[in-house]
C-alpha positions as CSV (number, residue, x, y, z in Angstrom):
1,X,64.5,-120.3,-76.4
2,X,62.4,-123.3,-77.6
3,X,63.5,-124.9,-73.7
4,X,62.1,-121.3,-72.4
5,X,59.3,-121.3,-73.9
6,X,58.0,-124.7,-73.1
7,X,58.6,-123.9,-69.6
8,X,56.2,-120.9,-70.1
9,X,53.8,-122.8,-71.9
10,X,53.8,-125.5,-68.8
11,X,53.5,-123.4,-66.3
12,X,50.8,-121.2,-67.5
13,X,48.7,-124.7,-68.0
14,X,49.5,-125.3,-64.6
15,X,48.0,-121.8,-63.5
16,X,44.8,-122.4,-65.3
17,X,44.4,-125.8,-63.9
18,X,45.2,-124.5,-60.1
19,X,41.9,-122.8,-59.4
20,X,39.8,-125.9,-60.5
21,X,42.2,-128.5,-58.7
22,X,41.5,-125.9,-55.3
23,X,38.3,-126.2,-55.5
24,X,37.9,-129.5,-55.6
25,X,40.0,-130.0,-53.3
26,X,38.1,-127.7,-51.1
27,X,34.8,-129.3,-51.7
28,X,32.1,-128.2,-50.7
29,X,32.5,-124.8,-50.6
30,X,29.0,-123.3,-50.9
31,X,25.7,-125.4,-50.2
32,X,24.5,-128.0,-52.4
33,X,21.3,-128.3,-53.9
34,X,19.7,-132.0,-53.8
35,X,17.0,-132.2,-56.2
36,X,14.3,-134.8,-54.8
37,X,12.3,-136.2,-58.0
38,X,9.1,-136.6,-56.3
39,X,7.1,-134.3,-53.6
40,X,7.4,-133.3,-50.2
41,X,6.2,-136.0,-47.8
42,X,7.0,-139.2,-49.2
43,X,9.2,-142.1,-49.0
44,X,12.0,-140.7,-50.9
45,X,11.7,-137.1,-49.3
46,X,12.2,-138.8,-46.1
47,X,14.6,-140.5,-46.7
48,X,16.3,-137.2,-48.8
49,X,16.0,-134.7,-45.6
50,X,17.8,-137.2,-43.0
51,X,20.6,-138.0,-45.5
52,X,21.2,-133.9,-46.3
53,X,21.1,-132.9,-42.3
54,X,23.7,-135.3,-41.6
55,X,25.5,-135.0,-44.6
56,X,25.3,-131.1,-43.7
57,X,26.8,-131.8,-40.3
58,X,29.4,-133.4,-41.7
59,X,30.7,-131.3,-44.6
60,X,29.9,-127.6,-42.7
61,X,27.9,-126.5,-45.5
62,X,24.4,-126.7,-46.0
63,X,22.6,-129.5,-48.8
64,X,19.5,-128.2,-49.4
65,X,16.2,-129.9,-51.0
66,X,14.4,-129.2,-54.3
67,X,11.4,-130.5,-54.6
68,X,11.3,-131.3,-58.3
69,X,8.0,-134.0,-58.7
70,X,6.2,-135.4,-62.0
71,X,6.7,-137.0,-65.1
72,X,7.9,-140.7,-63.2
73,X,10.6,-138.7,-62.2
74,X,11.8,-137.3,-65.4
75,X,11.5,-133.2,-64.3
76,X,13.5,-133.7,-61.7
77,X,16.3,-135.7,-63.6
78,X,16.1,-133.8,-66.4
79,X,17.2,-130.6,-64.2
80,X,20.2,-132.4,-62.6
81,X,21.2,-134.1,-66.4
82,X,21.6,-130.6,-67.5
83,X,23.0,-128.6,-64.5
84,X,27.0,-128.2,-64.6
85,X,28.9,-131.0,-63.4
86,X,30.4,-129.3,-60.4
87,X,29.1,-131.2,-57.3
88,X,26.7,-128.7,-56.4
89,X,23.7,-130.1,-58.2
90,X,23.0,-134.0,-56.7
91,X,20.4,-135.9,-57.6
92,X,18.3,-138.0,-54.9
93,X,15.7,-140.2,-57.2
94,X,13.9,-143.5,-56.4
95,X,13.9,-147.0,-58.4
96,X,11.5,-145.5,-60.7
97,X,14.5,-144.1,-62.5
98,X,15.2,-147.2,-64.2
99,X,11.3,-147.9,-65.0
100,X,11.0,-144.9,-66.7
101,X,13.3,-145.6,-69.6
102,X,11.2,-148.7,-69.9
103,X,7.9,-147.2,-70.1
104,X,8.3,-143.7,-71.7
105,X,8.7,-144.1,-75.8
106,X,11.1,-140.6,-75.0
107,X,12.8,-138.7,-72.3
108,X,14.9,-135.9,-72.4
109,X,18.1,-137.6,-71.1
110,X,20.3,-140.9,-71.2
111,X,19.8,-142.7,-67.6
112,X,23.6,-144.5,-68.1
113,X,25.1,-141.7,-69.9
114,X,24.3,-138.1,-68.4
115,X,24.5,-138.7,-64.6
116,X,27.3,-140.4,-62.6
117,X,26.5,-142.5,-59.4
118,X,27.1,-142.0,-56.1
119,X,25.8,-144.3,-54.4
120,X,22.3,-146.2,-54.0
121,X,21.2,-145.7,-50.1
122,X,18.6,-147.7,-49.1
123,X,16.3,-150.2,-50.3
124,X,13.2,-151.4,-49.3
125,X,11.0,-154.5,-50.3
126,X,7.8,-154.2,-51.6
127,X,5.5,-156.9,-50.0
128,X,2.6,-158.8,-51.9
129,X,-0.5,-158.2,-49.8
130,X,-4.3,-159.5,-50.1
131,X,-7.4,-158.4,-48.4
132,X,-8.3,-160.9,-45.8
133,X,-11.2,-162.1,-47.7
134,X,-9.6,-163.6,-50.4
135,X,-8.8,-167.6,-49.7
136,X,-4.8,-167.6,-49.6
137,X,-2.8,-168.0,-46.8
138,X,0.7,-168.0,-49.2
139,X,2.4,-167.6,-52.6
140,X,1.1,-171.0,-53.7
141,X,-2.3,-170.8,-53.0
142,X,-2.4,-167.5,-54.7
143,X,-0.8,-168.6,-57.9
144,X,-3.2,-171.8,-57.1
145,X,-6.4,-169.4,-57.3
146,X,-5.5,-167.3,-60.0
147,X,-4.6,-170.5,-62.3
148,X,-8.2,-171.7,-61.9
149,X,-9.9,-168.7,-61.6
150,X,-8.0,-167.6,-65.5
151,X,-9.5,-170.8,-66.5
152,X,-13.1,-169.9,-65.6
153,X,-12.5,-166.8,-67.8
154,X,-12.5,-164.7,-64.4
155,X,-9.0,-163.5,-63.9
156,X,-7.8,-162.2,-60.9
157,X,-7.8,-158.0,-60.4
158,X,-4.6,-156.6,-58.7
159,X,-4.2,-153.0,-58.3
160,X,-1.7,-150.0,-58.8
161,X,-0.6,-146.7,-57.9
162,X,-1.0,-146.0,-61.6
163,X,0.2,-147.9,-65.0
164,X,4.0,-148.1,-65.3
165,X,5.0,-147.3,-61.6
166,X,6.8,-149.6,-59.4
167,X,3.8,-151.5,-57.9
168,X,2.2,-152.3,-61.3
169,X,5.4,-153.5,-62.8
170,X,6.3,-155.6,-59.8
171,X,2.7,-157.4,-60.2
172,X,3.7,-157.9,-63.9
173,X,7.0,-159.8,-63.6
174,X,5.4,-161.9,-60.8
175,X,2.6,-162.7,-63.5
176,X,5.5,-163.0,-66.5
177,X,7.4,-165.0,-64.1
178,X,4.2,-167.7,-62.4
179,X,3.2,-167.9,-66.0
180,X,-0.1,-166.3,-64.7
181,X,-3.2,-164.2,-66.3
182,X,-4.6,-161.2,-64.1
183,X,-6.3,-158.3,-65.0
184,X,-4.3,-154.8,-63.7
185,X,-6.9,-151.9,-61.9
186,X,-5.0,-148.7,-62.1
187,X,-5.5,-146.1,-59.8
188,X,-3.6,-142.1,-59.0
189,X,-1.9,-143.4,-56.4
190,X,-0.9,-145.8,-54.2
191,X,-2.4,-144.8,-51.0
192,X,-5.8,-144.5,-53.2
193,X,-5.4,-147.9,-54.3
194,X,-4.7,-149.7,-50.6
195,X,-7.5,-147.6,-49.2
196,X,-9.8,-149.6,-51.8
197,X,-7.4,-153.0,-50.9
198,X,-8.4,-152.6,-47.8
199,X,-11.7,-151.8,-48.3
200,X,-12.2,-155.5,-50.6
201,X,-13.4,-153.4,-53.6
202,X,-9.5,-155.4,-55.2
203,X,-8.2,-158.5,-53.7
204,X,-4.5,-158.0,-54.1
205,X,-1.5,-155.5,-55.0
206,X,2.3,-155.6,-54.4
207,X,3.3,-152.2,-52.7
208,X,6.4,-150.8,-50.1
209,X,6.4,-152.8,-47.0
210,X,6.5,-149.3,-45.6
211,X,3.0,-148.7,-46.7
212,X,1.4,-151.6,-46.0
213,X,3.3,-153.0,-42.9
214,X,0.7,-151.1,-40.6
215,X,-1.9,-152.2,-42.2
216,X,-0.9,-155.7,-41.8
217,X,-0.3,-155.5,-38.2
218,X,-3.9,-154.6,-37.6
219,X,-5.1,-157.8,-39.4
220,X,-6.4,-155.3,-42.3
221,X,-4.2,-156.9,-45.2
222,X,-2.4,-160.4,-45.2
223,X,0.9,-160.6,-46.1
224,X,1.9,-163.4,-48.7
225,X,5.5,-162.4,-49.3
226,X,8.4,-159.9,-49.9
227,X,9.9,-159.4,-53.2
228,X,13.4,-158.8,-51.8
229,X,16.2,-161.2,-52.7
230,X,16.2,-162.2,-49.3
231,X,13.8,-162.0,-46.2
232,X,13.7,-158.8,-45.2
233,X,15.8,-157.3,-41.8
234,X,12.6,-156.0,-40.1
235,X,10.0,-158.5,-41.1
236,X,12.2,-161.7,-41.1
237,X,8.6,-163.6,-40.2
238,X,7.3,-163.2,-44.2
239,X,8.8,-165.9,-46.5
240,X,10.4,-164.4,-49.9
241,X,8.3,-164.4,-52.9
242,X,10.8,-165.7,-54.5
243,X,11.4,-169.2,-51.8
244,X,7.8,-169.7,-52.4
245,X,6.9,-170.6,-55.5
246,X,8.6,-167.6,-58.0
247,X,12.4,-168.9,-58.1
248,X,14.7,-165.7,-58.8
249,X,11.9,-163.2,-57.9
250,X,13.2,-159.7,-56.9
251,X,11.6,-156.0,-57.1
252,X,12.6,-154.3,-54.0
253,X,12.2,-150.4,-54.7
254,X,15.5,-147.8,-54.0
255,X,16.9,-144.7,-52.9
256,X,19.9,-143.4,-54.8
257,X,22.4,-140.1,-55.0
258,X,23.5,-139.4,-58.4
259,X,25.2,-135.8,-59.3
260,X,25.6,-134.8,-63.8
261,X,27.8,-136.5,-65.9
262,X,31.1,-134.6,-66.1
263,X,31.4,-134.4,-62.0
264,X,35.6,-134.1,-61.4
265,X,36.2,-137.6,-59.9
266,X,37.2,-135.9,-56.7
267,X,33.9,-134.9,-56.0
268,X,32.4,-138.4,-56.9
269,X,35.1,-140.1,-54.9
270,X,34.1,-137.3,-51.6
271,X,30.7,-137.8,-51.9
272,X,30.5,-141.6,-51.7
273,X,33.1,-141.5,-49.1
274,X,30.9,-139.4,-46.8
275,X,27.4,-140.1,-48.6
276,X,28.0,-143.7,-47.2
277,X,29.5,-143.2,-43.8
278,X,26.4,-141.0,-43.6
279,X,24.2,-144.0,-44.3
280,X,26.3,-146.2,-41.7
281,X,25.7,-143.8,-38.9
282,X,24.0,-145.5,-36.2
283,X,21.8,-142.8,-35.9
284,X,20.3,-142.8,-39.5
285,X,20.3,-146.4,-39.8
286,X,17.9,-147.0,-36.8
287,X,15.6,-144.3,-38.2
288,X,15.6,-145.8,-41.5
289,X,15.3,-149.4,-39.9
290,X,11.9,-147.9,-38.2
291,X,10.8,-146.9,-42.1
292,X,11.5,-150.4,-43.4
293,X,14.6,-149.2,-45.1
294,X,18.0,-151.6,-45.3
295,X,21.0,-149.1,-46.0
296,X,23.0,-150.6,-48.9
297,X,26.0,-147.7,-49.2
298,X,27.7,-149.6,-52.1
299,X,30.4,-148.1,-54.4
300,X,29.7,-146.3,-57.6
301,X,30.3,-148.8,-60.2
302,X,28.4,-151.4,-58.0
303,X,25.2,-149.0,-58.2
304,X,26.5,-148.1,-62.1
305,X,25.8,-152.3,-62.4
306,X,22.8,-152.4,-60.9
307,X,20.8,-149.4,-62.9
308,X,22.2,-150.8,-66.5
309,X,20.7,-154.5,-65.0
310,X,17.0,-153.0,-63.8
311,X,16.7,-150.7,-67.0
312,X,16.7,-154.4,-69.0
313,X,14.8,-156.3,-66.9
314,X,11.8,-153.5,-66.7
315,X,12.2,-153.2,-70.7
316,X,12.0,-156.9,-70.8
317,X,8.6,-157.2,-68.2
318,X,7.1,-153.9,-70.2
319,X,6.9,-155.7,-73.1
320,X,6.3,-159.1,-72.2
321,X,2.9,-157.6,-70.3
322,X,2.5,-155.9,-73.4
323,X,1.9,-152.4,-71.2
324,X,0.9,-149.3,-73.3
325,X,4.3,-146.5,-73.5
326,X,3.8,-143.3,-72.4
């Protein structure tokens, strides 16, 4: 009886378990919201709409984007932290993700604990650019300039899409990091600030080589150097910031896919495998290329790494510039 009874007690586990295991292992089988943490028209939306069309195409169901902006990013994450773990809530969320936690003195999730990577897509450097009139023609000679014009008591202005994003924080670890003194001009956003860049009213800011790129071409802005690891695919020309004169430099901005902690590890494993051949298409990766985008497409514990790594080193420039929390 005891023998019978186990039996029973097995099988009717196995039952409850089958429609969950199906389901998964029928994934997708409705569409798929991916909710974009910044608004329509950008970098990251971009980036968001060709990834869901072919990933659409591939799967037979539809991923759809949600718009979810403000906050640096933390509405958006916030939604996806508390939607159910079931693969048909993604998250699609820039660099800024791991700045936030940094600058923010509270936000309503845990960045390593609440969502499980995907994958990080794409990266991009961000490119250290002056206005023509300012005497530099490389890293050196900037770091050069701003030495002696600290000592005069005249520090050197560098502008921002606003205090905390990506632009201003990349400016602070270069001046952590060349043991400089400049004084940060904040603007709303970063298209405000180049326009005044390129007007001369500021004589320097570190942006997206997307974003500045064109203005560079046109002999607008001068390029000093990337902030990429490496030189970058689509600009090879530009030395790193880091081979001249900043040793170990790197703040390239990304693009990652994330879905809630608590996603069956079917699903995770699903949407890396066809997240990343996605990314590898030729077809995305030349329309990417043409953005200034370098698909990356590495595993989920590789991207796991590298949030955990960029959450410490914006907490460690944050307070070493000494920069206000939100």
């Amino acid at each position: 009886m005891k023998h019978a009874l186990g039996l029973l007690s097995t099988g009717a586990m196995l039952l409850a378990t089958l429609p969950t295991a199906m389901a998964q292992s029928n994934y997708p089988a409705q569409p798929v919201r991916a909710i974009v943490t910044t608004a329509a028209g950008g970098g990251l939306d971009n980036f968001a709409r060709l990834l869901t069309r072919e990933l659409s195409a591939r799967a037979g169901q539809q991923f759809f984007i949600d718009n979810r902006p403000g906050a640096g990013t933390t509405i958006g994450a916030t939604a996806v932290a508390r939607a159910k773990p079931d693969g048909y809530t993604l998250m699609l969320n820039t660099s800024a993700f791991t700045i936030t936690p940094a600058i923010f003195r509270k936000i309503p999730y845990d960045p390593l604990r609440d969502f499980a990577p995907v994958t990080m897509g794409a990266a991009t450097p961000n490119l250290l650019v002056v206005h023509p009139s300012v005497p530099v023609k490389s890293v050196r000679d900037l770091i050069a300039l701003a030495q002696t014009r600290a000592a005069q008591g005249d520090p050197i202005l560098y502008a921002s899409g606003g205090s905390g994003t990506n632009g201003h924080l990349a400016v602070a670890l270069f001046v952590s990091m060349a043991q400089l003194r400049m004084t940060h001009v904040p603007y709303r956003a970063g298209s405000l600030a180049v326009i005044d860049l390129i007007a001369g009213h500021v004589p320097l800011m570190i942006d997206s080589l997307s974003s500045v790129m064109p203005q560079v071409r046109t002999g607008k802005l001068r390029a000093l150097g990337v902030s990429s690891a490496q030189r970058a695919s689509t600009v090879p020309g530009i030395p790193t910031i880091a081979e001249s004169g900043v040793p170990g430099y790197e703040s390239a901005q990304w693009y990652g896919v994330w879905a809630p902690a608590g996603t069956p590890p079917e699903i995770i494993a699903w949407l890396h495998k066809e997240t990343t051949a996605a990314l590898r298409a030729s077809s995305l990766r030349e329309k990417f290329a043409a953005e200034g985008l370098d698909v990356v497409a590495n595993t989920p514990d590789e991207f796991a790494a590298k949030i955990k790594s960029d959450i410490e080193k914006w907490t460690k420039v944050v307070k070493a510039a000494d920069i206000p929390l939100m």
